[in-house]
C-alpha positions in Angstrom: 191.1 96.0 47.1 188.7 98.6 47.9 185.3 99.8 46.0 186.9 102.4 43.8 189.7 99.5 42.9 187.3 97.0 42.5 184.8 99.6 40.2 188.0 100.0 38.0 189.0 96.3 37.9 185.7 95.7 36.6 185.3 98.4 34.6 188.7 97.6 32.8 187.4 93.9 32.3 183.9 95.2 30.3 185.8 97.2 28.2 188.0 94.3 27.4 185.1 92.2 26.9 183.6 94.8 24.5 186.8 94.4 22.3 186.8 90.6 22.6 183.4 90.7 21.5 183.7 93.0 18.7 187.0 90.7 17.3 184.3 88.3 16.7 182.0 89.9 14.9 183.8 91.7 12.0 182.4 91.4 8.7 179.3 90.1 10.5 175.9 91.9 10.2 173.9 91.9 13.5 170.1 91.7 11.9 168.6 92.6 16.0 168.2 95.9 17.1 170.2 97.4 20.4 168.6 97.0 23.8 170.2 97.6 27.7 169.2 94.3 29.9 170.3 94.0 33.9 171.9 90.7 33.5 173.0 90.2 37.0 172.6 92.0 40.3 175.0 91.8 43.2 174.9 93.5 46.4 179.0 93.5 47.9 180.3 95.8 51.6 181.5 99.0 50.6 184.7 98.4 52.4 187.6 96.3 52.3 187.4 95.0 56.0 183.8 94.1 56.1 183.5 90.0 55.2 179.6 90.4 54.7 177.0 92.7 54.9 176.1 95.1 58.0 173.3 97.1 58.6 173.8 100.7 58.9 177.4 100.6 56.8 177.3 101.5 53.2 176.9 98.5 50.4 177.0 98.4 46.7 174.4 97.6 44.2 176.4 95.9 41.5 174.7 95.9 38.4 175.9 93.8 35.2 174.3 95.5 32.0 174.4 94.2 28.7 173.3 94.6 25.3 171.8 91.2 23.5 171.9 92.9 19.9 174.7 93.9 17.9 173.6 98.2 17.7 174.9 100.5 20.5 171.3 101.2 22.7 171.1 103.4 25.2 168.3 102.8 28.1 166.6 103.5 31.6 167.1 101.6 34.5 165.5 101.8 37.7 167.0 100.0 40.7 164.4 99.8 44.1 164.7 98.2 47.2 161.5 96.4 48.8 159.3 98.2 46.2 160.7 102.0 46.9 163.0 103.4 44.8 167.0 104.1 44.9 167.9 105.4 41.6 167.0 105.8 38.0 169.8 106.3 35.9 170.5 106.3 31.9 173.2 104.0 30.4 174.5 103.3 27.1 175.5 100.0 26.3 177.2 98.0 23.1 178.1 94.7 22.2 179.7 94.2 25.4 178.8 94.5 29.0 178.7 98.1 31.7 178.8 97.6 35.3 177.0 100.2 36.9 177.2 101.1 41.2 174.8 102.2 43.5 175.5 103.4 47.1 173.0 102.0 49.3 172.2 101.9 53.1 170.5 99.2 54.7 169.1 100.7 57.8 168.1 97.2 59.7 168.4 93.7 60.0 166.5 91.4 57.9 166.1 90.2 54.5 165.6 92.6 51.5 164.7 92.2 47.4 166.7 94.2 45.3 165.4 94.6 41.9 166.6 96.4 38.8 164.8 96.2 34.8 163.2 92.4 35.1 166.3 91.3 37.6 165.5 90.6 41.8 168.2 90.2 44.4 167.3 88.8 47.3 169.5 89.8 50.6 169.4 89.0 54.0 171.2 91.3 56.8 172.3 89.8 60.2 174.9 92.0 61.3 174.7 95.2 63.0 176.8 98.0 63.1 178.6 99.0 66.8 176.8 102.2 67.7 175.5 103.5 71.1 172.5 106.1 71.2 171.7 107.8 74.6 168.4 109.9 74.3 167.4 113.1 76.4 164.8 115.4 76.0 163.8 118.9 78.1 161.1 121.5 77.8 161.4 125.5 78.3 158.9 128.4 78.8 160.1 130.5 76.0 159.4 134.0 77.0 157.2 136.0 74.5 155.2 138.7 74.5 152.3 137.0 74.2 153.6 134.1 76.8 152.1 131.3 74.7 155.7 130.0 73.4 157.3 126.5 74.8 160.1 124.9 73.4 160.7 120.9 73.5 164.6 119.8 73.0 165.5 116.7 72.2 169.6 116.2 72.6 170.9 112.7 70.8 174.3 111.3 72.1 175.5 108.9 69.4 178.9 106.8 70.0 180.4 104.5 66.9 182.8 101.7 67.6 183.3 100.9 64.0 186.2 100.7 61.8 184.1 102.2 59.0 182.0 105.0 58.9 178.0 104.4 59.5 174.5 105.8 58.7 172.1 106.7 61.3 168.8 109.0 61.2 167.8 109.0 65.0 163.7 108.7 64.5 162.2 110.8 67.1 158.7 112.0 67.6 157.1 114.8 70.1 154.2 113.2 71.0 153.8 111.6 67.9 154.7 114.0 65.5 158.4 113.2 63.6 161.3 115.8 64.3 162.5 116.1 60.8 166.1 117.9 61.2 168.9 117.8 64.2 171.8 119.7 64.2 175.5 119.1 66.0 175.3 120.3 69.9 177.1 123.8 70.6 179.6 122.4 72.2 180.5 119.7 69.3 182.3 120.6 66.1 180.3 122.6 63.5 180.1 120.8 60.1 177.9 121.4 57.5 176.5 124.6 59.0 175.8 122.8 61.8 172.9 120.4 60.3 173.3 116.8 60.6 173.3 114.7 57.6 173.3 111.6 59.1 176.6 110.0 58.6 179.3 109.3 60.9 182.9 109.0 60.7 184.9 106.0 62.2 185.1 106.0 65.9 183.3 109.2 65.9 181.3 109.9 69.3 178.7 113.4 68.5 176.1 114.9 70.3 172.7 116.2 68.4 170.0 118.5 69.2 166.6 119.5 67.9 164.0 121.7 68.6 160.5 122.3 68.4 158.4 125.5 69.5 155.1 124.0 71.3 152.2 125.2 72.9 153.3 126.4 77.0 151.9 124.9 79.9 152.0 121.4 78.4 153.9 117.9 79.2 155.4 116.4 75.6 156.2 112.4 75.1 159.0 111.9 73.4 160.5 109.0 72.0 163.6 108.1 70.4 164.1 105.3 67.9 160.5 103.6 68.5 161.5 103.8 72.5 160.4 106.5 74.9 163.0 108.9 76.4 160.9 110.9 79.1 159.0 114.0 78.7 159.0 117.5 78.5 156.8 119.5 80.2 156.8 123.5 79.2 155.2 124.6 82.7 156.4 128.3 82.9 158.4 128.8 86.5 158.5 132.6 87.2 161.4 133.3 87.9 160.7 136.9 90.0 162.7 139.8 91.2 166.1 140.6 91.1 168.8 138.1 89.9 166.0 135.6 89.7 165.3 135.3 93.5 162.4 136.7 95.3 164.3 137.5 98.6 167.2 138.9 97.4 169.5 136.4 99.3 172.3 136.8 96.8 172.3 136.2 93.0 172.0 132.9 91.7 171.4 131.0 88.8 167.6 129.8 87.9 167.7 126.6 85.9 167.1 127.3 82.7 168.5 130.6 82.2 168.2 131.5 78.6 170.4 128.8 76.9 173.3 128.9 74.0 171.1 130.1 71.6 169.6 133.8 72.5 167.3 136.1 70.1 166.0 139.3 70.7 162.5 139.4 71.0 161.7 143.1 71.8 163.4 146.3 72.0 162.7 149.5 73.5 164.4 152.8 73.9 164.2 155.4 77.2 163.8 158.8 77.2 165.2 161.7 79.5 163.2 163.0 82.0 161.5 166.0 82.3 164.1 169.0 83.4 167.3 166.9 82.0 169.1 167.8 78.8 172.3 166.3 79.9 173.5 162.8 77.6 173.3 159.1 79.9 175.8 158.5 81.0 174.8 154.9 83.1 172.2 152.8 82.8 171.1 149.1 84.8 168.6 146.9 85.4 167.1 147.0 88.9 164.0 144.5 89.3 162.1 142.7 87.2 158.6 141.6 87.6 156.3 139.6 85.9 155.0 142.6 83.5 157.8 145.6 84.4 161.1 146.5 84.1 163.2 148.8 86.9 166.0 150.9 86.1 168.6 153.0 87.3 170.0 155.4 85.6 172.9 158.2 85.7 172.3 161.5 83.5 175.4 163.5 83.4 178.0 162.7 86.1 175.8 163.2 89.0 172.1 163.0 88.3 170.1 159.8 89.2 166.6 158.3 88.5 165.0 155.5 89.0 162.4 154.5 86.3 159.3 151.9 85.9 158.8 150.4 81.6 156.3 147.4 80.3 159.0 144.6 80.2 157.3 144.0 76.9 155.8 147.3 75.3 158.6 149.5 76.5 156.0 152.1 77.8 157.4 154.0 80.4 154.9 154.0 83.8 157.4 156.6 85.4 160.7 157.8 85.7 162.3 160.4 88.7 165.3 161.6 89.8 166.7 160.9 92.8 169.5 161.9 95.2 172.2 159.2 96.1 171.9 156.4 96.6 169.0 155.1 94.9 167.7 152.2 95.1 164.6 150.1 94.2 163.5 146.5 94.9 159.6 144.8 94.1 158.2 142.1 96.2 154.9 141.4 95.8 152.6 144.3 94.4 155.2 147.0 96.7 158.0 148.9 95.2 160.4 150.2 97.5 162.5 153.3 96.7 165.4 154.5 98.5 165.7 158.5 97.2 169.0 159.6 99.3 168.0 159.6 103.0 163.9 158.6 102.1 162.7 155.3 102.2 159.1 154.9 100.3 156.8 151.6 99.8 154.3 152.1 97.3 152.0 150.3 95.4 152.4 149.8 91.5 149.4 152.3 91.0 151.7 155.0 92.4 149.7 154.9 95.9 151.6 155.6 99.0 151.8 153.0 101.5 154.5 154.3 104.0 157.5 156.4 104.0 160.0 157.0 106.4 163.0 159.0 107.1 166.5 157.0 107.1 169.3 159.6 107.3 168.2 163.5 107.8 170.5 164.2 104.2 171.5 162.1 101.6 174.5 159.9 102.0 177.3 157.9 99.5 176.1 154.7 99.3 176.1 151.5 96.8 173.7 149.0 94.4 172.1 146.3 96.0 171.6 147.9 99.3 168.2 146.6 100.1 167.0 143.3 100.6 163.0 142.1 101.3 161.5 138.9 102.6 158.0 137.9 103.3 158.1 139.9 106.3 161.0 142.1 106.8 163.0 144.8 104.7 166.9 145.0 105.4 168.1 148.3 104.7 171.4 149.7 104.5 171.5 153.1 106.6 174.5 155.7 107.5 175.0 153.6 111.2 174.2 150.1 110.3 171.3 147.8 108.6 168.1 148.8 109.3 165.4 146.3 109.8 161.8 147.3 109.0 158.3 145.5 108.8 157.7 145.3 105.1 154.2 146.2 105.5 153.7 149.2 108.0 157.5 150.3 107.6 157.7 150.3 111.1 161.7 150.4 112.4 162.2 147.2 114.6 166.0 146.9 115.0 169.4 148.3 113.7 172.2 145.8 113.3 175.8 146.5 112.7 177.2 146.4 109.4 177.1 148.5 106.0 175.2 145.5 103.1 172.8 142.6 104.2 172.8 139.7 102.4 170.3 136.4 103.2 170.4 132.9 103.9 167.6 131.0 104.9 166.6 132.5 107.7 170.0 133.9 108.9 171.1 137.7 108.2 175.1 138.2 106.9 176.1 141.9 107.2 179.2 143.6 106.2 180.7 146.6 106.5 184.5 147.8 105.6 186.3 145.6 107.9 184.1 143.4 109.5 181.3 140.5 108.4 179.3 138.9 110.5 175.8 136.6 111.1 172.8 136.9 112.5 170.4 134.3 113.5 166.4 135.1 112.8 165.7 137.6 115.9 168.5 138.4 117.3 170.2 141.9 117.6 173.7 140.4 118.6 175.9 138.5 115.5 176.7 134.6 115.9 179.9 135.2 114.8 182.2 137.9 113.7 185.0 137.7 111.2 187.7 140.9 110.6 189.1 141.6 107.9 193.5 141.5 108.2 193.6 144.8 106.8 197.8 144.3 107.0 198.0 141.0 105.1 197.1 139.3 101.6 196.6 135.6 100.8 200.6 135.5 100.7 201.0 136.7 103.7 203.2 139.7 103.0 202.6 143.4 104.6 201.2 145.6 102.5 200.1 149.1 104.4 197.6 150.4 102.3 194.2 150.8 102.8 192.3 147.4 102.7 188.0 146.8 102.7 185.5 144.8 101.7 183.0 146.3 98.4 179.3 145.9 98.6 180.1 142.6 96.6 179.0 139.8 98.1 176.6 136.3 98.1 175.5 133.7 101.1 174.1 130.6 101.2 173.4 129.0 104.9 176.8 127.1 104.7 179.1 130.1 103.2 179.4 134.0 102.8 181.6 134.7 99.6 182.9 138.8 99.6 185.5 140.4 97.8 187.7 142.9 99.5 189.7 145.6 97.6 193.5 146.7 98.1 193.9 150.4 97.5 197.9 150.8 96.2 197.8 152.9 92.9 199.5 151.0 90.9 199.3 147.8 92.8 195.7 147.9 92.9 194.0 144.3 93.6 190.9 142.6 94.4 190.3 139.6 96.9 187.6 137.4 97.2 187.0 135.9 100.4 185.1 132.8 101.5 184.3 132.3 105.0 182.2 129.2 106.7 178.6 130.1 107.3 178.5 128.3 110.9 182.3 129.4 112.5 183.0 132.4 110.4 186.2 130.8 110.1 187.8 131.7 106.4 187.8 129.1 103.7 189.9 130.5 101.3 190.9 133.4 99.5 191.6 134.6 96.0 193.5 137.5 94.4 191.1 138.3 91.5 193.1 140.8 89.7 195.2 143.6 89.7 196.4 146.9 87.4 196.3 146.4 84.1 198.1 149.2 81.8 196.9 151.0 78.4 199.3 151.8 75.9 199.5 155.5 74.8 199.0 154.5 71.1 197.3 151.6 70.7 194.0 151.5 73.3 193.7 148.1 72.4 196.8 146.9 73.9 196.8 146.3 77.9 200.0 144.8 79.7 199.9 143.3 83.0 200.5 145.8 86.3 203.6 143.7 86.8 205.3 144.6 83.4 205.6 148.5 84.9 209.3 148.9 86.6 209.8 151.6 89.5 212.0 153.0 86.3 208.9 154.2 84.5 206.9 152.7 81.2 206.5 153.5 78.0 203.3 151.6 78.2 201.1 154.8 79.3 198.3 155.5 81.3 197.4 152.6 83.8 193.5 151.3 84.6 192.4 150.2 88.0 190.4 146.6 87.9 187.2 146.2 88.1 185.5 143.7 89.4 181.5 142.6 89.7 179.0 140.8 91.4 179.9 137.0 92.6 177.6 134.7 91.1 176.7 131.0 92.3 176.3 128.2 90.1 174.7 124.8 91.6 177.1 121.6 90.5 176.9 120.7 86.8 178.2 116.7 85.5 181.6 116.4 86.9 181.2 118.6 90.2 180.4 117.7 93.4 180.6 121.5 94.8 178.8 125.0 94.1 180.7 127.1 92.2 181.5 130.9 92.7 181.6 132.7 89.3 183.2 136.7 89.5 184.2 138.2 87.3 187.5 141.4 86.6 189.2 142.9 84.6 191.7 139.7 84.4 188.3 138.1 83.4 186.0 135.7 84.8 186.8 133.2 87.5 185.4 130.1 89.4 185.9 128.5 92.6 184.8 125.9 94.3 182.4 127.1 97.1 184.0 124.5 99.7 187.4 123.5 98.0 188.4 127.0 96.5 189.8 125.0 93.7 189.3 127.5 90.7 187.6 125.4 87.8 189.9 125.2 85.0 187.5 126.1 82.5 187.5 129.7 83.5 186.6 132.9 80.9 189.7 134.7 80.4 189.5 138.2 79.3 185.8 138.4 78.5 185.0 141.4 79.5 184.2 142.3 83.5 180.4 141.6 83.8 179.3 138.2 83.5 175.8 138.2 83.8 175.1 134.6 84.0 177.7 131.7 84.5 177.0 127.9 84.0 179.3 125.1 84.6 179.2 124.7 80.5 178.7 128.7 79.6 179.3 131.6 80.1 177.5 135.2 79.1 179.0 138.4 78.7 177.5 141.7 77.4 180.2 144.1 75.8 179.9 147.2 73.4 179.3 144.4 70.6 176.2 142.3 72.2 175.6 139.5 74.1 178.2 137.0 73.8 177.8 133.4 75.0 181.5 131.5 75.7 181.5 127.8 75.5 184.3 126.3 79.0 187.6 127.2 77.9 187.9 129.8 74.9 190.3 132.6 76.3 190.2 135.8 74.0 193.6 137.8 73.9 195.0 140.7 76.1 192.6 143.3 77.6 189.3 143.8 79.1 186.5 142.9 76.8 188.2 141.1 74.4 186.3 138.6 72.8 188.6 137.5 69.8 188.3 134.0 70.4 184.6 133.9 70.0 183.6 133.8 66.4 181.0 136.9 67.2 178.3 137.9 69.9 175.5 135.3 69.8 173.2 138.6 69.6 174.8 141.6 68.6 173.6 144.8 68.4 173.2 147.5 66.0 175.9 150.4 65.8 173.6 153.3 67.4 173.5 151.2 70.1 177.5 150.2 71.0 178.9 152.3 73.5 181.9 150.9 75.9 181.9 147.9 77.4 182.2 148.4 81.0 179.2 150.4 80.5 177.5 147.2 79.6 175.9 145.1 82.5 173.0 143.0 82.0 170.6 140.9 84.1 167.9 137.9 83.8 164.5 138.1 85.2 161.3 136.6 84.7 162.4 134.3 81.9 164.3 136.9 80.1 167.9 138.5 80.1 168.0 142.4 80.1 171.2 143.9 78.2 170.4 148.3 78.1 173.1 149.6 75.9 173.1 153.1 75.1 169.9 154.5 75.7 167.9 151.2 74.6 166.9 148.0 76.4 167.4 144.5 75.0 164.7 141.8 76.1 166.5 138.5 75.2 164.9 135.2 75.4 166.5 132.0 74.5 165.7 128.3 73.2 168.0 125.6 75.1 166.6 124.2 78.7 168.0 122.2 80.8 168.0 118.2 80.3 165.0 117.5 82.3 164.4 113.9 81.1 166.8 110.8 80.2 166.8 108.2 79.2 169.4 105.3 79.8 172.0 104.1 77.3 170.6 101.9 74.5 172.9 100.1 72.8 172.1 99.6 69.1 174.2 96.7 68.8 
């Protein structure tokens, strides 16, 4: 029989009791006056398949009430537990007896007094509930304008073995100061609005997080359940130049990044230049630097500039047009512009350091086509990469190739066909690897133009590239892995290929496949797209990097020795991922910054984000403007999104799990 059965049963009996009692006094006059009395006090499991009491499983209070006179009284009862009270309540009793319930929680072990009116219970716990708590805590610089913000998480794995459902409050403390509220972990079901309310169901395993903003620059003890789980220290990392590395040697991830939960905390807009009264029609993210901002910009169809803002004020140092391509990089206290065929290092005050003369007239070239160290500048140039001393801008070598990318010490180039390594010094490659201009992964002949983009990332072991099939239609994109010591390829991909618009309805895309040499009725066809690689050190589970890029068939990852793709990949999400993690992914699209848990795949088309209950920021409707207009980039702490004339500065509150503790079992 369970509680509510048994709370009948006896409920049924009072009332027969009351009848019994009332038979026997008819035609009697009761000379005492009504009172309510706690006769008896019982404390009984809650459920049917508990034999005695257990700490952190719900118990009943069982209260017998009765009424020693003969008049109906109603009374006040107050029912406490080691001197603190449970529950007042108001009952009305008659000649009989009421049983009244309370819910109660016994939290520990041990024995307890249980009183109610002039009544004491006393009962002793020895069994505990099956439950397993793992504790971890991190600590974040939280950018801010002021740069004064830190943020202490404390995550809370809890695991219940029991048949029943249990009670548990995890009691943690930041350096001695209680966290009063957790909430379930983004990647656990949301109940509640997400707050925990400390009960859990049978065999239920959840994960728990709180937060706390703290002073920066400071280490945090933090303990969970009486025991310490590590600290958390809130040491700011600066995190400099573009795509978080100071040498350029190919985009990676900085620990940290700006977590699952991101805010806006500034906003600026940018203004035309002088002479332009054409609409943007482009806008990006260059460099970032401890206090500024870089962008690039395209007015019109043709115009570029290049442009210098307060990362936090928004007030613009300069802006100037320049002739294609244009560039910029910071290292140090030096920005380096590439203006068409003039290459200029100047200081942030505007002061001229050195300029020099790389091609006699502009030339077509592409993003990311400079690269500094502590001592060199690699420049891309009409007949190869240039090498220049960063601080006289002296000319010391030329090496073959189109893009440089770094490892290390070692030099990858690239050019249309051909990639290739250079060791520290040298003028002739280690290695050369061709492109087979005639062949895809499958083998099959395909006579149509074949290159490698500008895309592409290094570390000392591997160069990643993607390569781009020119066939109308039959437009694709490879990506390319090939071993940092031989040159030998890896691996290789097929990204993506032509995806088609219907006529009608913009929103609906059909695969490049779907067209038949017959015709379609599908429309106009759009050639993919696809962006930067980006690599992800191994997360839980992985014993490999992993190569995020991401297309117009959406975002993909591989394994940077394996090529296994990861089968939690972002499907449809839009083709700019601007930072990937094993467990999230973040996309900016016309609507805002989304962030996409492993594994949620939106519907048909780029930038599709249907599966996503809304961007984590989104932005206002002045702002929205297509989404493959949208890129975005973290920096110094901070992730960039410009959107329509505007920049975005958003900052976020999750670190990484920088101290844990091991399994306690609370057995």
């Amino acid at each position: 029989m369970d509680w509510f059965s048994r709370r009948k049963a006896l409920a049924a009996l009072g009332t027969g009791i009351s009848a019994l009692a009332g038979c026997s006094s008819v035609g009697i006059s009761n000379p005492f006056t009504g009172s309510v009395e706690v006769q008896r006090i019982e404390v009984e499991p809650a459920h049917d398949d508990q034999s005695e009491l257990i700490a952190r499983t719900e118990s009943d209070i069982v209260l017998t009430l009765a009424n020693p006179g003969g008049k109906e009284a109603e009374g006040d009862v107050t029912v406490s537990v080691d001197g603190e009270e449970v529950e007042t309540f108001s009952e009305t009793v008659g000649d009989g007896r009421n049983y009244h319930y309370v819910e109660y929680t016994f939290e520990e072990t041990g024995e307890y007094v249980v009183t109610a009116g002039d009544r004491e219970k006393r009962v002793e716990i020895t069994e505990e509930a099956d439950l397993q708590v793992r504790g971890e805590t991190g600590g974040t610089f939280a950018a801010s304008p002021d740069g004064t913000r830190g943020v202490v998480t404390v995550w809370v794995s809890v695991a219940s073995e029991a048949e029943f459902p249990l009670s548990y409050e995890p009691t943690v403390e930041i350096d001695g100061e209680p966290v009063e509220e957790f909430y379930y972990d983004e990647m656990v079901a949301q109940r509640n609005d997400g707050k925990f309310e400390g009960e859990l169901e049978t065999h239920e395993f959840t994960r728990l997080v709180a937060h706390r903003e703290v002073e920066v620059g400071d280490t945090y003890e933090v303990t969970l359940d009486g025991e310490s789980i590590g600290t958390a220290s809130t040491e700011r990392e600066p995190l400099a130049a573009r795509y978080g590395e100071s040498d350029r040697g190919g985009p990676s991830v900085p620990r940290g990044v700006i977590g699952s939960e991101p805010e806006i905390v500034e906003r600026f807009p940018v203004e035309k230049p002088d002479g332009v009264d054409v609409d943007l029609e482009k806008m990006e993210t260059m460099a970032v630097t401890e206090d500024r901002i870089y962008m690039r910009f395209r007015w019109g169809n043709q115009q570029e500039a290049l442009a210098a803002y307060d990362r936090w004020s928004g007030e613009e140092h300069w802006q100037e047009l320049a002739a294609d391509p244009a560039d910029l990089v910071v290292f140090d206290d030096t920005e380096y512009l590439l203006d068409g065929g003039t290459l200029t290092a100047r200081s942030m005050d505007g002061d001229e350091r050195w300029q020099r003369t790389v091609s006699d007239e502009p030339y077509k070239g592409a993003a990311a086509m400079m690269v500094p160290t502590e001592d060199r500048l690699y420049v891309g140039v009409p007949d190869g990469v240039a090498v220049f001393d960063r601080e006289t801008g002296d000319r010391e070598r030329l090496l073959a190739g189109a893009y440089p990318v770094l490892a290390g010490d070692s030099v990858y180039t690239w050019d249309g066909g051909t990639a290739r390594r250079y060791e520290p010094g040298s003028d002739e490659p280690a290695w050369t690897a061709d492109l087979d201009r005639k062949s895809t992964e499958e083998e099959v002949e395909i006579g149509h133009p074949h290159s490698f983009t500008n895309h592409g990332i290094a570390t000392e072991d591997a160069l990643v590239l993607v390569s781009h099939v020119r066939d109308y239609e039959d437009t694709r994109f490879l990506l390319h892995c090939f071993d940092g010591e031989s040159g030998e390829e890896r691996w290789t991909k097929t990204l993506g290929g032509t995806i088609h618009e219907d006529e009608y309805d913009k929103n609906r895309v059909v695969p490049g496949d779907a067209i038949t040499a017959e015709g379609s009725d599908y429309g106009t066809y759009i050639l993919p797209e696809v962006t930067q690689p980006i690599l992800v050190e191994p997360a839980a589970g992985l014993d490999e990097q992993v190569v995020y890029v991401g297309s117009t068939a959406g975002c993909r990852g591989y394994g940077l020795d394996s090529g296994e793709e990861i089968p939690h990949a972002y499907e449809n999400h839009g083709t700019s991922p601007t930072l990937a993690r094993p467990d999230l992914g973040y996309f900016g699209s016309r609507e805002g910054l989304y962030v996409v848990p492993p594994g949620v795949r939106g519907g048909s088309g780029t930038g599709n984000l249907d599966a996503v209950d809304g961007p984590a920021v989104e932005l206002p409707e002045e702002m929205k403007w297509e989404s493959h207009q949208i890129t975005s980039q973290f920096g110094y702490d901070c992730l960039y999104l410009p959107a329509n004339g505007y920049v975005n500065v958003i900052s976020g509150t999750v670190p990484e799990r920088a101290s844990t503790a091991g399994e306690n079992d609370e057995e």
